[in-house]
C-alpha positions in Angstrom: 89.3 -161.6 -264.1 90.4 -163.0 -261.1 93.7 -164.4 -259.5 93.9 -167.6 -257.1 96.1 -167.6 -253.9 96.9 -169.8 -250.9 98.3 -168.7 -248.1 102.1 -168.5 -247.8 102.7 -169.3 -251.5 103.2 -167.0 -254.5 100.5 -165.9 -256.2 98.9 -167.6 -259.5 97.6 -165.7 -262.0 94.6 -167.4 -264.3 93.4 -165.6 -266.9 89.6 -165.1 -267.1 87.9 -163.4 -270.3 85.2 -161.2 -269.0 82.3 -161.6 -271.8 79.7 -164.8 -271.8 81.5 -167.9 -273.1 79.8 -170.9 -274.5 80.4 -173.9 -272.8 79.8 -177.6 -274.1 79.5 -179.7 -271.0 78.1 -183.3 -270.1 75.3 -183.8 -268.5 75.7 -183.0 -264.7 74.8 -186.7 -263.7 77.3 -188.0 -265.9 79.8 -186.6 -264.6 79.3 -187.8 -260.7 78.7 -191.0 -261.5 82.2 -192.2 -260.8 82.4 -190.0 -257.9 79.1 -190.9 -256.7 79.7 -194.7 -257.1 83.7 -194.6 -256.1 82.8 -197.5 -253.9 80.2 -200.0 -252.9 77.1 -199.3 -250.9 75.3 -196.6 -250.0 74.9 -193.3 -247.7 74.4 -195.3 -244.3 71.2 -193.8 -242.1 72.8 -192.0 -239.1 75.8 -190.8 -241.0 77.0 -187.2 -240.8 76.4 -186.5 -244.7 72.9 -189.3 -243.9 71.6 -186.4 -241.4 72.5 -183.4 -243.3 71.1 -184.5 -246.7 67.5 -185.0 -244.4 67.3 -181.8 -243.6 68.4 -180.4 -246.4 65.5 -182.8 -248.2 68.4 -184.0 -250.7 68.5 -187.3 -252.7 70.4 -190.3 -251.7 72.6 -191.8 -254.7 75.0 -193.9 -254.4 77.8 -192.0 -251.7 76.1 -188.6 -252.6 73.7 -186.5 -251.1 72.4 -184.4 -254.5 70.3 -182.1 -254.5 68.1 -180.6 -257.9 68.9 -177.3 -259.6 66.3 -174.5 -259.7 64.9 -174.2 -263.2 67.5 -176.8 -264.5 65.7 -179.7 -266.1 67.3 -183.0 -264.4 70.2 -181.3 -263.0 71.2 -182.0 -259.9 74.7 -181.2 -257.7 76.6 -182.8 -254.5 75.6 -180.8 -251.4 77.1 -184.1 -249.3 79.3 -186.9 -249.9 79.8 -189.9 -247.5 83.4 -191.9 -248.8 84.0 -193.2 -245.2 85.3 -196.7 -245.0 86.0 -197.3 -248.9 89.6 -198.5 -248.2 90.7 -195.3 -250.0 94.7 -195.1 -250.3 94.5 -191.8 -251.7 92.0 -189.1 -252.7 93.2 -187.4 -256.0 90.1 -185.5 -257.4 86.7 -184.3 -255.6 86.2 -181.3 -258.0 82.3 -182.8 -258.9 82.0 -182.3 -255.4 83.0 -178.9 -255.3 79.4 -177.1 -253.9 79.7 -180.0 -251.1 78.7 -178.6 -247.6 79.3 -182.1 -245.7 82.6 -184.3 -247.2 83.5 -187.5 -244.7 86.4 -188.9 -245.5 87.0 -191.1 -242.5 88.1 -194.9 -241.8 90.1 -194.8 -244.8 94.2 -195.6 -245.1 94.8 -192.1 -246.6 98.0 -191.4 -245.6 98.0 -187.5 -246.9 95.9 -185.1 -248.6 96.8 -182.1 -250.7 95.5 -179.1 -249.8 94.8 -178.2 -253.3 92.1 -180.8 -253.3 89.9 -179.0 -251.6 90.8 -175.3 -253.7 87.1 -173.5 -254.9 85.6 -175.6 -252.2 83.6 -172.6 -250.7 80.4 -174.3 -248.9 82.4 -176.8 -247.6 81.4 -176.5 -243.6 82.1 -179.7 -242.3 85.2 -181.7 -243.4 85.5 -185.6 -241.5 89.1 -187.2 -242.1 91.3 -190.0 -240.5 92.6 -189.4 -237.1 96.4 -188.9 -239.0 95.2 -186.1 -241.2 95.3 -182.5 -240.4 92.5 -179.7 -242.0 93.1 -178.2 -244.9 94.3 -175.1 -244.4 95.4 -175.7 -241.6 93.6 -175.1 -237.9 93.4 -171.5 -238.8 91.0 -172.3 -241.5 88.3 -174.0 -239.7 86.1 -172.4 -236.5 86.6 -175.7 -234.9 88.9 -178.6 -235.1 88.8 -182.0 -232.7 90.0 -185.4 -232.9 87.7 -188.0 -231.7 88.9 -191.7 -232.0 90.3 -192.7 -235.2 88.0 -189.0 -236.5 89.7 -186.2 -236.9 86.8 -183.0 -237.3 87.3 -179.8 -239.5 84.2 -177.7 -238.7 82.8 -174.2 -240.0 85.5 -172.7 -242.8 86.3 -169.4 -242.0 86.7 -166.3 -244.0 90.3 -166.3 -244.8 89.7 -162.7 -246.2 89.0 -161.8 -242.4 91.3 -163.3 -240.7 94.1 -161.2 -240.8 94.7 -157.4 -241.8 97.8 -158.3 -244.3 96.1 -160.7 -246.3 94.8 -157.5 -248.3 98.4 -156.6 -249.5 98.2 -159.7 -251.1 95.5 -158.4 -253.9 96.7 -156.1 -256.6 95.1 -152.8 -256.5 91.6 -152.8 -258.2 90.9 -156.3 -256.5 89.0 -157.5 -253.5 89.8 -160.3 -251.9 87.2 -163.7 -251.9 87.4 -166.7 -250.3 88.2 -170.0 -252.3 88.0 -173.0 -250.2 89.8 -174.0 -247.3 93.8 -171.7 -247.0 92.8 -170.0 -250.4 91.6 -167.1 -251.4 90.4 -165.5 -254.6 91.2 -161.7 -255.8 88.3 -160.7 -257.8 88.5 -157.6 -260.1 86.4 -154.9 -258.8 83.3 -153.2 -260.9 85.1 -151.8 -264.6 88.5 -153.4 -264.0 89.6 -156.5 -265.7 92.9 -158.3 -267.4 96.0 -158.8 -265.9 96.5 -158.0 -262.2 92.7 -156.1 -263.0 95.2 -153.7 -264.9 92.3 -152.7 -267.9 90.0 -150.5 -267.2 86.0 -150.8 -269.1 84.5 -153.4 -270.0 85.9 -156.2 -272.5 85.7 -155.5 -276.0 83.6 -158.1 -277.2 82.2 -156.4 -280.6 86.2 -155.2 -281.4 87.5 -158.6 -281.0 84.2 -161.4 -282.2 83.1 -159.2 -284.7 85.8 -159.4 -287.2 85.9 -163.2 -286.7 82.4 -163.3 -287.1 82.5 -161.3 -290.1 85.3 -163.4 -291.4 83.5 -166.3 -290.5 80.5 -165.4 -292.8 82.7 -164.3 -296.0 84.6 -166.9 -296.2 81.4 -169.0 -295.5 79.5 -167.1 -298.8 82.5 -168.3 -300.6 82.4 -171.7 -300.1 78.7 -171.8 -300.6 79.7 -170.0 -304.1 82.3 -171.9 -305.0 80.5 -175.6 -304.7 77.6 -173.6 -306.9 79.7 -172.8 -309.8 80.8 -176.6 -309.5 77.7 -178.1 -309.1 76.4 -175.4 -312.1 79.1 -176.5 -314.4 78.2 -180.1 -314.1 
């Protein structure tokens, strides 16, 4: 149901089946564990991601600031992740990190980042990096950009939906237009649109296309049951 875009590229399509799908996924501490504990120590007091996960009464683990799920029985996401001074070459996957707000990336010998890191990212409001490493995005992405020291500062993501009057064109008819994280943008199928380039109209058929599987499903079911009763019968 929606399509991804950055800014200046072509446009990539992903397919998304509008009906509830069932997901088998690891436990959500599981998976930040490596992220989490990328390096040694500890979220130092004073820190940019230190200060932000106070007043946002999160948990310190590891480099993480995590913060617990309403409702969710020990669940808990990243709202703040501190990898400054890890002696980090490269950064190649943050995606456990995606609901971040506060990501400092700073005193490390990155030498570039891909902007594709940081796609979905769409609470991230304050991005620290290495002196040598430009925004994501680019300047036009962030309210406010400075270079301090060896710091280079990528503050308040902006709307790229906003920013200029073209960027609708972009969007197939039937869409809108959502932000996706730093340079990208999402166009989201409106209300009883769907498919490719939000070309269906109504709902997805979900009894015309699981109900023959599920009928399937049961028959040939009953004739397995069947057929180990004749054997088990005849023995």
């Amino acid at each position: 149901k929606a399509i991804v875009a950055r800014l200046g590229y072509s446009l990539v399509y992903k397919g998304v089946v509008n009906s509830s799908v069932l997901c088998i996924c690891c436990p959500q501490q599981q998976q930040q564990v490596g992220l989490c504990h990328l390096c040694n120590g500890t979220v130092q007091n004073g820190t940019a991601v230190s200060q932000f996960c106070s007043a946002s009464a999160g948990l310190i683990d590891g480099r993480c600031c995590l913060l617990r799920k309403e409702n969710i029985r020990d669940a808990d996401y990243i709202i703040g992740l501190d990898l400054s001074n890890c002696s980090l070459s490269r950064v190649e996957d943050l995606q456990d990190a995606f609901s971040a707000t506060t990501i400092d990336l700073s005193l490390n010998p990155i030498v570039n980042l891909d902007d594709s890191l940081f796609e979905g990212f769409i609470q991230l409001a304050n991005l620290i990096l290495p002196a040598n490493l430009v925004c994501p995005g680019g300047n036009a992405s962030w309210d406010k950009v400075k270079v301090k020291g060896e710091t280079h500062f990528c503050e308040g993501q902006k709307d790229i939906c906003n920013q200029t009057g073209y960027l609708s064109l972009n969007c197939p008819e039937n869409s809108l237009c959502v932000p996706y994280g730093p340079g990208f943008f999402q166009c989201s199928c409106v209300d009883a649109f769907r498919g490719y380039k939000c070309l269906r109209e109504g709902e997805f058929p979900i009894i015309q296309v699981f109900g023959p599987l599920a009928g399937s499903t049961v028959l040939v079911s009953i004739l397995l049951w069947l057929t180990q009763r004749r054997k088990a019968i005849s023995v």
